[in-house]
N, C-alpha and C positions, 0 to 999 in steps of 0.2 A: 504494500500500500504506500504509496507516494502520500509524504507530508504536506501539508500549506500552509504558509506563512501569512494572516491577515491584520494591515493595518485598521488598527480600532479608530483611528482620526477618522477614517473613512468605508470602513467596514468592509475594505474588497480585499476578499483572500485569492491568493496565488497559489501554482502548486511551486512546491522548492526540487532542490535536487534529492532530497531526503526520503530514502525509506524506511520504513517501520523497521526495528528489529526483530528478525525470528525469534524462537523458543533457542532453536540452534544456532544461533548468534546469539543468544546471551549467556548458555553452557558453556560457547568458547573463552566469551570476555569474560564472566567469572571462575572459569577454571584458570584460563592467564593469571587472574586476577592474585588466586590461591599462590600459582607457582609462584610470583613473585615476591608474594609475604617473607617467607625467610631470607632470602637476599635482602629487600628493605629492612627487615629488622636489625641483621648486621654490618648493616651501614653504619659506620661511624657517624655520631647527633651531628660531627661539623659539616660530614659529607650531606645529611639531611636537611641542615641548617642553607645552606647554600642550594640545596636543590629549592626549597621554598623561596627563599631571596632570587635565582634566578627567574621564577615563574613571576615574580614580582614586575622583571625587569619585562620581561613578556609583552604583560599584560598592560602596562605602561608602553612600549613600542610601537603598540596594535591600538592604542588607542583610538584614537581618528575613526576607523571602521568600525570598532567595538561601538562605541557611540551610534554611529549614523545607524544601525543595524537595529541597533538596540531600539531608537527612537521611532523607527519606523516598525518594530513588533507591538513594541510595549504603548505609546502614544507619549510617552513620559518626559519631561524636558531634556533638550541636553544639557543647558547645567545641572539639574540633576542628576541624571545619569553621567557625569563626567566627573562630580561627587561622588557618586556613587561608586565608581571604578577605582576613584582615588582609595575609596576605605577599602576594595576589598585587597588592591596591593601592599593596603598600610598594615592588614590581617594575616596576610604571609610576611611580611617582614616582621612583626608582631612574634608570631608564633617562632621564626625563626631564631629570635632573641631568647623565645621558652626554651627552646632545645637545646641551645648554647647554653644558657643558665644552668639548664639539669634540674631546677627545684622541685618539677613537676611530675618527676619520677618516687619522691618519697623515697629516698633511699634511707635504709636500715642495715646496722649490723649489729650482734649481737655475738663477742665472743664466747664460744666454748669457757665454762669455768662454776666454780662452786654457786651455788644461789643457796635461800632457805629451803627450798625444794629438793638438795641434794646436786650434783653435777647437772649441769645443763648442756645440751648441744650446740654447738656454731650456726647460726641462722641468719641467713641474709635474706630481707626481701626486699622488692622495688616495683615499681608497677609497667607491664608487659605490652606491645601490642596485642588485640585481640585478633585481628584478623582482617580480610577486606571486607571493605565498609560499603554499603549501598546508599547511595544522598542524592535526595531530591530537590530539586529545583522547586524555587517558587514562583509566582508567574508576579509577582511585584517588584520583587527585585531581580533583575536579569543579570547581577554581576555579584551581589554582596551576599547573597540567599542562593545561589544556583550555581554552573560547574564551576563559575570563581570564587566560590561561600564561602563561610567562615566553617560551615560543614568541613568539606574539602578541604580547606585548610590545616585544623585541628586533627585529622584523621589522617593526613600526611605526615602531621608534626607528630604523631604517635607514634607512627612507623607501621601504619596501614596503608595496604592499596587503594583504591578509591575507584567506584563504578557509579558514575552517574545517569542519571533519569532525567534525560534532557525533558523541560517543561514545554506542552503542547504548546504554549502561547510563544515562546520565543524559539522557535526551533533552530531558526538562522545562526539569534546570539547563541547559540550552545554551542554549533557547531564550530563556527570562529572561534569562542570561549576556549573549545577542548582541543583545538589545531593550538591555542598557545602555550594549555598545560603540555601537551606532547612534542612541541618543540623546545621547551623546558626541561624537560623529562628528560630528553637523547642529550643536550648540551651538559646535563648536569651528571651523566654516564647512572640513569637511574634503571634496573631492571628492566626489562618488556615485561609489558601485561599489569604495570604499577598503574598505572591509569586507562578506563574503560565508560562508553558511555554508551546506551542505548536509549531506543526512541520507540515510542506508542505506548499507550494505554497497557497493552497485553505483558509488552516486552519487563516495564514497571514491574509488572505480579508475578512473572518469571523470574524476577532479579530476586527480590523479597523472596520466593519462594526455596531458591536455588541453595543450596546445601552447602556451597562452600562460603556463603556471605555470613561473618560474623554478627553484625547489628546493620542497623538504618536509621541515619538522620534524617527529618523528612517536617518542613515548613510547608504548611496549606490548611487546606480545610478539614473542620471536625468527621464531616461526612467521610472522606479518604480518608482519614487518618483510620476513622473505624475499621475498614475495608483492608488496610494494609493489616493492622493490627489481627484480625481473622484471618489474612491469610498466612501470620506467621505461626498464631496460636493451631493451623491446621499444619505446620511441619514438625516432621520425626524431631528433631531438635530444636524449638523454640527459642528466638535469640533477641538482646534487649532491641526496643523501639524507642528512639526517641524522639517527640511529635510536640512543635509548635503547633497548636489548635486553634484557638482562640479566644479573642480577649474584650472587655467593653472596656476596662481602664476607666472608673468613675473618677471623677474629677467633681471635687467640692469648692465653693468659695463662699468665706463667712461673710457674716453681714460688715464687720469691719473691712473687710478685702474690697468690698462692693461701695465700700465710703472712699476706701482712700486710691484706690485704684483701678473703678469699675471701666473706665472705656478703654486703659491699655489690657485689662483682662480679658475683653470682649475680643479685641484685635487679635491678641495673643492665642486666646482659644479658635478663633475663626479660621487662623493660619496654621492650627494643629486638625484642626477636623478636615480642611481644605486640603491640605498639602500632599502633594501626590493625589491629589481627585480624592482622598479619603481614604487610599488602600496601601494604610499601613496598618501595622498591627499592635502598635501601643497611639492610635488615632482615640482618642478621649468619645466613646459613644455616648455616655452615659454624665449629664453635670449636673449639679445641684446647687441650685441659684436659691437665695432668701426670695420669700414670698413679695420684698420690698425691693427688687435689686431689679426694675424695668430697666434702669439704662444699661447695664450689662446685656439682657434681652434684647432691648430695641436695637442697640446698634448692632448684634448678629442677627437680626434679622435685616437688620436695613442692607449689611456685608452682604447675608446671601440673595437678596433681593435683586442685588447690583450685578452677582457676580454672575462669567460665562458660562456655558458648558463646557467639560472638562471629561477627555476622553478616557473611559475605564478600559480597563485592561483584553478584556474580553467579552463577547456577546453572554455567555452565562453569567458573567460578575456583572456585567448593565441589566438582565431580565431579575437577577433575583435581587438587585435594587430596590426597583421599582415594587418588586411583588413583596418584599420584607417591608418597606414603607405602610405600604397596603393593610399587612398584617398587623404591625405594632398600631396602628388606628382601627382598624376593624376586631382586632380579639382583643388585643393591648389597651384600649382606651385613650389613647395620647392623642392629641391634636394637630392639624396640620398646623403651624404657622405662617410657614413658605412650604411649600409641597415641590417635592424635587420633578422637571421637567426633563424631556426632553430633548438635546439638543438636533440638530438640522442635518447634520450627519454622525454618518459610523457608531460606537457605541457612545457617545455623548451623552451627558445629564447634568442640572443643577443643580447645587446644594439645596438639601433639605432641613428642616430645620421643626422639630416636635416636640410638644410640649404634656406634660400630666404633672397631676399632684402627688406627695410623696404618699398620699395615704392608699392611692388608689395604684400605685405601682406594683406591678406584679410579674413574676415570669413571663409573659406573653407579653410584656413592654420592653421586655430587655434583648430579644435576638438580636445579636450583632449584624449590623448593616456592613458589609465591606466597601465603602463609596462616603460619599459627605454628604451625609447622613446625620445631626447630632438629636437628643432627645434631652431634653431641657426639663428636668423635677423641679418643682418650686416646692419649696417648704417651710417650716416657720421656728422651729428648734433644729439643735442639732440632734438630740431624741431625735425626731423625726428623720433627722439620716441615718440615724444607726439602725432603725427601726426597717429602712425602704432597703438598706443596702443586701438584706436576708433574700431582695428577688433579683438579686445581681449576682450570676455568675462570678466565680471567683476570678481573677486575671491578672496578667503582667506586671501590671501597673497601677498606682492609683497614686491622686494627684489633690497636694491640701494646699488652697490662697488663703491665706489670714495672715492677720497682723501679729508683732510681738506682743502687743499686749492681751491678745487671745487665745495664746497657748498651752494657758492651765485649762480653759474650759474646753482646748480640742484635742486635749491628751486623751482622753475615752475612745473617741473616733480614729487617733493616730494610730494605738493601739488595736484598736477593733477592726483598721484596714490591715495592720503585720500581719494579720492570720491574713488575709484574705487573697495577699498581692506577695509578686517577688520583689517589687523598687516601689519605692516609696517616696513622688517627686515633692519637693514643698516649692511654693512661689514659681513652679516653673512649669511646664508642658512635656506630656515625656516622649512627644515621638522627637526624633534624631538622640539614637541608642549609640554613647561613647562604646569604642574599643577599647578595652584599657586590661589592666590585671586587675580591678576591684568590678569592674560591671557583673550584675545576672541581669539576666533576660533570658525569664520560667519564672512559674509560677505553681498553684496548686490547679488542679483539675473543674474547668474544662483547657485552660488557656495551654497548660503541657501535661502530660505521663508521668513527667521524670522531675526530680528533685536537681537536676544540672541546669547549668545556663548552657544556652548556644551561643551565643556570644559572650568575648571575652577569651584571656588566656586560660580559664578553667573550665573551658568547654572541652580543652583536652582530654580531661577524664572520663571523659563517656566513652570514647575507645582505648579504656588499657584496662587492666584486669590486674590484681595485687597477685606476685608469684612467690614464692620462698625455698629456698635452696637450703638444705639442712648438711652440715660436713662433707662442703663439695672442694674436690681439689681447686684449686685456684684457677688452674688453667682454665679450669669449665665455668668460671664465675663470668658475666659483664665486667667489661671495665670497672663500669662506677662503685661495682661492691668489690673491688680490691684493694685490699688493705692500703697499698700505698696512694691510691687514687687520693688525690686534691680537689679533685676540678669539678665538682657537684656539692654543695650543700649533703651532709649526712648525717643523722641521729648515731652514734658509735655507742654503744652500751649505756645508753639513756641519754647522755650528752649529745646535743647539736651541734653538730662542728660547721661553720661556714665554709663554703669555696674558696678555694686558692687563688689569686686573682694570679694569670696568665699560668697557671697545671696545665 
């Protein structure tokens, strides 16, 4: 089956040079995949380190075409998307910095010797690749989420192979994306079969399915995610999932926030619910305005009144817009304000903008809209928000405006969103998610599965696995559990010992 690439600005799909992946085409890239594991694992971290940094240099190269490619899949700006590109090269050089480090290995040793327990044996552990890794692409971000992700990244940086699930919506950018992981690859002398990617629907459930793929990172929707997650629970050997889902990210602002700051809050949130046409995933669905805070109101609605059509990603993410709109007013209760239109071509629409009381919010108010879409609760306590937030999905994110001198009485609420959210923004907006070594981004269930971030240097521990070697001769150890070894951070018989700067 011949793929097709359709721009959303204007709705007209092509066919590309691309065909689907067999079944036997993805037996072959995941068996590559396997052989390659051991090789990469005994790659030296620097030789690792450098394969990641070169992919960097790549994908910064290829710029120009990346871009144009991309713009014309996704509908999404080039300065974003040219942002966009920028983070995911800043994500492998990131990670390459992990691997030089070593801290993220956990290394442990434990000499042989007396304890209270009587003699003890020599045990070293440290944390392992698990194996090749299947990651999916997501159809919003075509470079930071997809074959250039922070996925793909972190699961190199482990010292896994990587078989990607090129996304239906960008099929082009994948393709370009994985011609500059594989010119990376041969220049940085990395195994064959270390990187792999197939395409369609089918090829997807064949990867997940296939026996030699250790785990699957996989950003999209709750509905797939379910789908994947059934068909791992139906193999002989069940392996972890881990699934960005979804998120509403409530967003509160007290009634002092609404005196001393209410029209740049208004702006502020406008350009979080708008940005990217809506389809992000820490996008604030869900705010909670004081009963008394109309000009924080009026003026997002006056924003979206004004504002153009703005092309979504795909003809399904623009129908179930519109049809989730529908529903939060017809089962939901909530009100139109501005009611999201139409635009004049391809999949286009306008911000929407809906409103209900805190008392009357319920589940069927809350389905995540993926587009600029926001739902506006008014309420009169913050009782009252603590009390609405019980039909809010748990999520990502969630986002408190007040003043300093309101922080004793929004300690209840700060507390009662930890449980609820993995980041916790104050005075600010949380979509544009830092890279850094302290970010998560996860959360509790529906918005992930897993207790890890995907972004961030500690995304890495989703693919390594804790191993321990009991009185093994030295020759058979890792580098980094040998005794003389400097060049990793180590725990040595309870003590931390830091790295050796230039071991």
């Amino acid at each position: 089956m011949t793929l097709t690439s359709t721009d959303p600005r204007t709705g007209v799909a092509s066919p590309t040079a691309l065909e689907a992946t067999s079944d036997a085409q993805v037996d072959r890239i995941a068996t590559a995949a396997a052989s390659a594991a051991d090789e990469l694992r005994r790659m030296p971290r620097a030789a690792r380190a450098a394969l990641l940094r070169r992919i960097a240099d790549e994908i910064e190269a290829d710029r120009d075409a990346l871009v144009a490619i991309a713009a014309a899949e996704t509908g999404l700006a080039e300065p974003r998307l040219n942002g966009e590109l920028t983070r995911s090269a800043f994500q492998f050089r990131l990670f390459a910095d992990a691997v030089d480090e070593g801290g993220y290995l956990e290394a442990v040793i434990d000499h042989a010797g007396d304890t209270p327990m009587g003699p003890g044996p020599d045990i070293r552990r440290m944390l392992v690749p698990i194996g090749p890794i299947a990651v999916f692409g997501s159809s919003n971000f075509p470079f930071a989420f997809s074959v250039l992700g922070g996925d793909t990244a972190s699961a190199l940086a482990a010292g896994n192979p990587v078989v990607v699930k090129a996304h239906s919506s960008h099929p082009l950018t994948s393709a370009r994306s994985f011609a500059a992981l594989e010119a990376a690859a041969r220049a940085a002398g990395a195994p064959d079969g270390v990187l792999g990617i197939v395409y369609g629907q089918q090829a997807g459930a064949a990867l997940v399915a296939h026996p030699r793929v250790a785990a699957v990172g996989f950003t999209g929707s709750l509905h797939t995610g379910r789908i994947l997650r059934e068909i791992i629970e139906s193999r002989e050997n069940p392996i972890p999932f881990y699934g960005e889902l979804s998120s509403l990210n409530p967003l509160i602002v007290t009634p002092g926030a609404v005196t001393a700051r209410g029209a740049d809050i208004a702006a502020g949130l406008f350009a979080s619910v708008t940005g990217s046409a809506g389809q992000l995933c820490t996008k604030p669905g869900v705010v909670f305005i004081p009963r008394d805070g109309d000009a924080v109101v009026d003026e997002i609605v006056r924003l979206a009144k004004d504002a153009a059509a703005q092309p979504l990603l795909n003809g399904g993410i623009h129908a179930s817009l519109f049809r989730i709109e529908h529903a939060l007013v017809s089962a939901g209760g909530a009100h139109a304000l501005v009611p999201a239109r139409v635009g004049d071509t391809g999949f286009t629409a306008t911000p929407a903008v809906l409103e209900i009381d805190a008392a009357q919010l319920t589940p069927a108010a809350t389905e995540e809209a993926f587009g600029p879409l926001v739902v506006v609760v008014r309420y009169d306590t913050l009782d009252d928000v603590l009390a609405a937030l019980d039909a809010v999905p748990d999520s990502l994110t969630a986002t408190v405006h007040a003043q300093p001198d309101e922080l004793d009485a929004a300690g209840p609420l700060v507390d009662d969103l930890s449980r609820r959210v993995g980041r916790l923004v104050f005075n600010g907006y949380p979509t544009g998610v830092r890279v850094s070594w302290g970010q998560h981004h996860g959360g509790p269930w529906p918005a992930t599965n897993t207790l890890h971030t995907s972004v961030g240097v500690t995304a890495i521990r989703r693919f390594l696995r804790p191993f321990a070697w009991q009185d093994a001769p030295e020759a058979l150890l890792p580098i980094e559990l040998r005794d003389a070894t400097t060049s990793v951070p180590r725990r040595v018989d309870g003590i931390l010992r830091l790295a050796t700067l230039g071991a």
